[in-house]
C-alpha positions in Angstrom: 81.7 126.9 60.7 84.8 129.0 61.7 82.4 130.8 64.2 81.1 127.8 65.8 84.7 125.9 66.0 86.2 129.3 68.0 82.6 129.4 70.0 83.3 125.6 71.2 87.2 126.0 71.5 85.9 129.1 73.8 83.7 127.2 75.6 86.1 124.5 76.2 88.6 126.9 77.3 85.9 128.7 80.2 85.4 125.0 81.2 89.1 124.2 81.7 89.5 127.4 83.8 85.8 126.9 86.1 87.4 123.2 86.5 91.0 124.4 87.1 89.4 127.4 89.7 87.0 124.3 91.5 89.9 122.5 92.3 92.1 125.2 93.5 89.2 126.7 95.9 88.4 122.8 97.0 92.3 122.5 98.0 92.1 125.7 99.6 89.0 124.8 102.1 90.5 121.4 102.7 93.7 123.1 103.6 91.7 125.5 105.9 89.3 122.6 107.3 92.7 120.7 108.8 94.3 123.8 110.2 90.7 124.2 112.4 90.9 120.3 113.1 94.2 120.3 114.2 93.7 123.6 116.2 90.9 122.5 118.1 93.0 119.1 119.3 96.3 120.8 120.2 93.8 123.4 121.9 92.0 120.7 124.0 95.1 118.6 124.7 96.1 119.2 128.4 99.6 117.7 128.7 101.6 120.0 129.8 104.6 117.6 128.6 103.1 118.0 125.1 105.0 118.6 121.9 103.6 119.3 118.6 105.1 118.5 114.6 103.4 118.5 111.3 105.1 116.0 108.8 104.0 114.6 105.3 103.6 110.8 106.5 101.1 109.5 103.9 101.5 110.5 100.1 98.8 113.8 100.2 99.0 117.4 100.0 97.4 117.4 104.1 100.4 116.8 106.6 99.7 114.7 109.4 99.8 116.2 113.1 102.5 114.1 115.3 101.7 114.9 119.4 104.7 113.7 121.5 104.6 113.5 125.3 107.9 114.4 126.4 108.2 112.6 129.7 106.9 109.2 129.0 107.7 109.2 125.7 105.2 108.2 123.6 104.1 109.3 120.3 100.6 109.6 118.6 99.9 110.7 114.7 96.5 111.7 113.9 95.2 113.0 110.0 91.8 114.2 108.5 89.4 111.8 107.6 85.5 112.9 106.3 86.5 116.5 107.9 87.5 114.8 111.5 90.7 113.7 113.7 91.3 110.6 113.1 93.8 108.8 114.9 96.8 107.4 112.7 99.2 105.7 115.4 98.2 106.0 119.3 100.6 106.3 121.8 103.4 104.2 120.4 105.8 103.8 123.0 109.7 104.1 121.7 113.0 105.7 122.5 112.5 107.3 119.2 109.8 107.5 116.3 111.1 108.1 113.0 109.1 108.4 109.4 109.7 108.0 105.5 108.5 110.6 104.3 105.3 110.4 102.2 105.0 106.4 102.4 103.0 105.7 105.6 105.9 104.0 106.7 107.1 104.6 110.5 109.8 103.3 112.4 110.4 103.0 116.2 113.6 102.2 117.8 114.4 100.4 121.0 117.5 99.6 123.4 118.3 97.4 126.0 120.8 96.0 127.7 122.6 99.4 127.6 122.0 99.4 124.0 124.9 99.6 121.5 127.1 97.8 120.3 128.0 96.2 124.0 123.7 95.4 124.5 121.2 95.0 122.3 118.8 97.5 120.2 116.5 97.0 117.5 114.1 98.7 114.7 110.3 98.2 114.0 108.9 99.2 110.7 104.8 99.9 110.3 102.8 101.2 107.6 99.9 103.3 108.8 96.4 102.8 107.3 93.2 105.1 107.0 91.0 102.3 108.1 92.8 101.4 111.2 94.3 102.6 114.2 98.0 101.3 114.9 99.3 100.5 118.6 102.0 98.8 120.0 100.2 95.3 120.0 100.4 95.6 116.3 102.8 93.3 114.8 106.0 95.0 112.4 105.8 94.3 108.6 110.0 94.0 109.4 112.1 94.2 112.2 115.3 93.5 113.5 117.0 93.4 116.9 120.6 93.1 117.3 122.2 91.5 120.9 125.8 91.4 122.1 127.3 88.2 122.6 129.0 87.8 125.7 131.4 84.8 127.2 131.2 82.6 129.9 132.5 85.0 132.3 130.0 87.9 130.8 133.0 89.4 128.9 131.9 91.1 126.1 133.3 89.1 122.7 133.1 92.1 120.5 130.6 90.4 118.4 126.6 90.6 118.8 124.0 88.6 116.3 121.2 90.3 114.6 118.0 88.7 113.8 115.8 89.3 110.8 112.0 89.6 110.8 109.1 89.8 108.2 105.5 89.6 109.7 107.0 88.6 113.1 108.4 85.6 110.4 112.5 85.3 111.2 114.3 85.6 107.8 117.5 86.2 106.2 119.5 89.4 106.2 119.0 89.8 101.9 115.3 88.8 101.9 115.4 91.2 104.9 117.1 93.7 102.9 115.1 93.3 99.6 111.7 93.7 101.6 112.8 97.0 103.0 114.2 98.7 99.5 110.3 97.4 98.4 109.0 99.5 100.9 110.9 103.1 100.5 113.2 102.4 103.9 116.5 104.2 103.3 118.5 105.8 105.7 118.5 109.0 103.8 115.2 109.7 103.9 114.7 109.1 107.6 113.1 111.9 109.8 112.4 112.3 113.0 108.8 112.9 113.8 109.3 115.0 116.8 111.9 117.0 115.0 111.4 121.0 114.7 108.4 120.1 117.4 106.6 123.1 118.5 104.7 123.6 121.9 101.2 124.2 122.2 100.8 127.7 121.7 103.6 127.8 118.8 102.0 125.1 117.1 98.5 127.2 117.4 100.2 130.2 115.7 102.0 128.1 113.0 98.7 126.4 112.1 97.1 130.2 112.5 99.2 131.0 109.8 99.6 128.1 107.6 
């Protein structure tokens, strides 16, 4: 009986470490399928204004490949999906494109007026799906945008009101507030999606060596 209980435990054991091995050598050819994906865009992408960033947007061990054309400033985000590019945000259009890292959340920023505290600015927050593509003519799941208030003889008060939105829903500043803890926003853990961004023929080598 002794034989047969260290015969199964050995078994077992082999098992574990086949198992263990599968999953290490499946992470290692999904690793290796996205550099080749994402090598082949950045190599047929013909923008000489192009800029190049891998960041962890969605919550899996494959980062997402963030292409940024530098003179009309727009941003697109593109992933793996059944071993192809697929297209997470498309040319989003926004002074500046930030993330959360690792919760699909993405945030654009926008100024007028001057922007400031003197004009107006605002923030729009989007979560990014596998199913869908997102675009401009999406609508925020919150946003807010924040306008100086200015007297009858367009002198600036010092003051400005903000305005609160959920679903493109006005609301108030703590349901705002509550909503956006909910969803992992924190300023701490902002990032800039073009930042450390590469040009073409770095980002070739870093994915050559990834």
């Amino acid at each position: 009986m002794r034989k047969k209980h260290l015969s199964a435990t050995l078994f077992l054991l082999l098992l574990l470490s086949a198992c263990s091995s599968t999953g290490n050598e499946q992470k290692a050819q999904a690793s290796h399928r996205y550099q080749e994906i994402y090598a082949q865009a950045v190599t047929e992408n013909t923008n000489e204004n192009a800029l190049f960033s891998l960041i962890f947007l969605d919550d899996d061990d494959i980062p997402e490949l963030m292409a940024y054309d530098s003179y009309y400033l727009t941003y697109s985000i593109y992933t793996v999906k059944d071993d192809a590019l697929f297209c997470l945000a498309d040319t989003l259009d926004t002074v500046e494109l930030t993330y959360y890292e690792r919760t699909g959340i993405l945030c654009e920023f926008a100024r007028w007026n001057g922007g400031g505290d003197e004009g107006g600015y605002g923030r729009s927050y989007y979560r990014v799906g596998h199913d869908r593509t997102l675009t401009d003519d999406d609508t925020p799941i919150l946003n807010y945008v924040y306008n100086a208030v200015y007297d009858e003889n367009d002198v600036y008060t010092g003051e400005g009101i903000t305005e609160y939105f959920s679903m493109g829903e006005e609301t108030d500043e703590a349901s705002y507030e509550k909503s956006a803890e909910s969803l992992g926003i924190s300023d701490s853990e902002e990032r800039a999606c073009s930042e450390n961004a590469l040009g073409k023929e770095e980002m070739l080598t870093l994915l050559s060596e990834t």
